[in-house]
Structures are given as C-alpha cells and as structure tokens.
C-alpha positions in Angstrom: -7.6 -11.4 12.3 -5.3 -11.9 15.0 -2.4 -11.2 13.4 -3.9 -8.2 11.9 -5.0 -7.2 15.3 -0.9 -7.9 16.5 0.4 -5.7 13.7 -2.2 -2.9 14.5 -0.7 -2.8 17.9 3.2 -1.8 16.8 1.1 1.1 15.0 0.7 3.2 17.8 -0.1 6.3 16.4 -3.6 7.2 15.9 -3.0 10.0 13.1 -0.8 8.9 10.3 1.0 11.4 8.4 1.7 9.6 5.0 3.9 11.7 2.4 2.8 10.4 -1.3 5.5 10.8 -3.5 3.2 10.2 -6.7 3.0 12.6 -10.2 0.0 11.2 -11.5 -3.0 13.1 -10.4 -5.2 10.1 -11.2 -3.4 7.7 -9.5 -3.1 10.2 -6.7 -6.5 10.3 -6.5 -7.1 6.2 -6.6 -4.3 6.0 -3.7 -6.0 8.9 -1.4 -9.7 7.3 -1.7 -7.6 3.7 -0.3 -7.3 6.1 3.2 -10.6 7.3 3.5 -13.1 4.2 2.4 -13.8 1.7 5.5 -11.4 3.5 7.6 -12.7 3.1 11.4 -9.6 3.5 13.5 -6.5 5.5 12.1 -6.8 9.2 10.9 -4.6 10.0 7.9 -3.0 13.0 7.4 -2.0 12.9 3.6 0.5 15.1 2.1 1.2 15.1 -2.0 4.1 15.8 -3.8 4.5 15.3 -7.0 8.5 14.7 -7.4 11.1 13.6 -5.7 12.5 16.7 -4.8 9.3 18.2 -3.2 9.3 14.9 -1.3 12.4 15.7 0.2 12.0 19.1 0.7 8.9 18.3 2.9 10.7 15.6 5.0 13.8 18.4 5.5 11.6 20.4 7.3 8.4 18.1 8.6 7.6 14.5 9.5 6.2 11.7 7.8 5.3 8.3 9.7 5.5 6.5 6.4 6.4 7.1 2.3 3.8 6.2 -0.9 6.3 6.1 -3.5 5.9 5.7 -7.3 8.7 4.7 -9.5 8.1 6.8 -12.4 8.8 10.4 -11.4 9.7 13.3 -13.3 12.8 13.8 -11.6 13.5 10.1 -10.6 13.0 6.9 -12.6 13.6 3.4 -11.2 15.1 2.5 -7.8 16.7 6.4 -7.4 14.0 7.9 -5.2 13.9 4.8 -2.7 17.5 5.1 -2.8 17.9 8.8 -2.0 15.2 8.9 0.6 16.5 5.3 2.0 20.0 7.0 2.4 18.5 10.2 4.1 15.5 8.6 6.1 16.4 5.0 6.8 14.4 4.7 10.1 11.2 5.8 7.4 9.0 3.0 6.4 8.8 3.2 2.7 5.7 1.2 0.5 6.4 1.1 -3.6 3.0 1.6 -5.6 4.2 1.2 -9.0 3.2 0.5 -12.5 6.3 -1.5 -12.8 5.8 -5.7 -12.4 9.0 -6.6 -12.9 10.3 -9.0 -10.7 14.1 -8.3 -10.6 12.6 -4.4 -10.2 9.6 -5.3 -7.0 13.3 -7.5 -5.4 15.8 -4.6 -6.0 13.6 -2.3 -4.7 13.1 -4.4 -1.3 17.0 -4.7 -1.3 17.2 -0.9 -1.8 15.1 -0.4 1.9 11.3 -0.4 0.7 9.1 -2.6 3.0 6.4 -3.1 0.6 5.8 -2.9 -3.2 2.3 -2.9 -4.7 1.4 -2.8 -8.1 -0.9 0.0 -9.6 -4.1 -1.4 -10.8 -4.0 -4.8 -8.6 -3.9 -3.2 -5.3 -7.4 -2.5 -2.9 -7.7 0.5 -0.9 -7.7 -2.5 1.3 -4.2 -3.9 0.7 -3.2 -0.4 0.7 -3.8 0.5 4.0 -2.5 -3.1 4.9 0.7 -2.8 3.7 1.4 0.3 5.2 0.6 -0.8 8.6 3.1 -3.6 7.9 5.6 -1.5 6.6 5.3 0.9 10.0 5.0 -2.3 12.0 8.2 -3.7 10.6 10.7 -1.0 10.5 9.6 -0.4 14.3 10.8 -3.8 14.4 13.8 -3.5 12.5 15.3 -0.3 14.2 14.9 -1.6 17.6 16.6 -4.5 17.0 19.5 -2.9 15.3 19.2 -1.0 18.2 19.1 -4.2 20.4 15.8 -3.9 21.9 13.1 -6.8 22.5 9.7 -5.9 21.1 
C-alpha cells in the first residue's frame, strides 16, 4: 500500500483526461466501466476515438494526461500507432490494452515508448487504473531526468 500510496503522489492531477484510442465499442465499453467502479479519488475525463487518426487529430488541438491504446485499429495495425504518437507526444504516457499476447510484440511495444501493456480479457478495472497511474508516474519520472531534475 505504500508504494501505491508513493506512486499516487507523482499523479498530481485530480482530473485525468485519458484519450482511448480503441475501435471496438465493446471493449470500449469494458475499458470505460475500469474508471468509474471503486474510483474514490481521481475524476476521469474520458475521450474516445476510434482510429488513429481521430487520436491525433484530438491531441493537435487538446490535451490528454495519458493514451489507452489498442493495437488493432482500422487505420493502424501493430506497433504503428505507439510509434506515430511516441514520435509526436513523447513526454505522453502511453498504456497498450491489446488482444495481442505475444511476447516479442508486449517487448517491442515497450521499446517503441509504451509504459504499460495489458492484455484484453486478463486485465481488472483494477489493474487498469493501476497501470495508468504508473505509466503517468513514470514518464514524470523519466522526463525530468532527461531533463536532469531530482524527483
């Protein structure tokens, strides 16, 4: 709990705004109930999109704190949507929920600038919400010390 508690901290942000890159509206669905069961202390702010390119539209023109991302889009198969938005938005936290359990895949994908990879199906609203408070906790992290900063 105390790490928990730690990581929780580097969040700052009371509202989230979380951009879901996701094309299934069922598995939309399943990912936006993980925000709102036994939430307590963070608002989230959820904004859908349903390809790649309505993903990045949004982020040309408003702000997201941190990228749901699926790996079978319309417009985008594989690793080319964490790439793309990775070369865009590097300072933006991005967390993989895929239907993909491929190992070589979940490591490419962490090597292309995703902080977390879930897989569809396996994942509670639980570790959900987990992993994206890691994800924002650890590119704070990792910017400030590029930046040379102590946290």
């Amino acid at each position: 709990m105390k790490t928990n508690r730690k990581v929780m901290e580097l969040v700052d942000a009371i509202d989230i705004t979380v951009l879901l890159i996701e094309d299934s509206l069922e598995d939309g669905v399943t990912i936006t109930k993980a925000f709102i069961e036994s939430e307590t202390f963070y608002d989230f702010k959820i904004i859908r999109k349903y390809t790649l390119e309505g993903g990045l539209s949004y982020l040309k023109t408003a702000k997201a704190d941190i990228v749901l991302l699926d790996l079978g889009l319309p417009d985008a198969r594989g690793l080319k949507a964490v790439n793309e938005i990775y070369k865009l938005y590097p300072e933006l936290p991005i967390v993989i929920i895929s239907g993909y359990s491929n190992v070589d895949m979940i490591h490419n994908a962490l090597r292309s600038g995703a902080q977390e990879f879930l897989i569809k199906g396996e994942s509670s609203a639980a570790v959900i919400r987990q992993s994206m408070y890691q994800a924002i906790a650890r590119k704070k992290i990792e910017l400030a010390y590029q930046r040379g900063e102590k946290i």
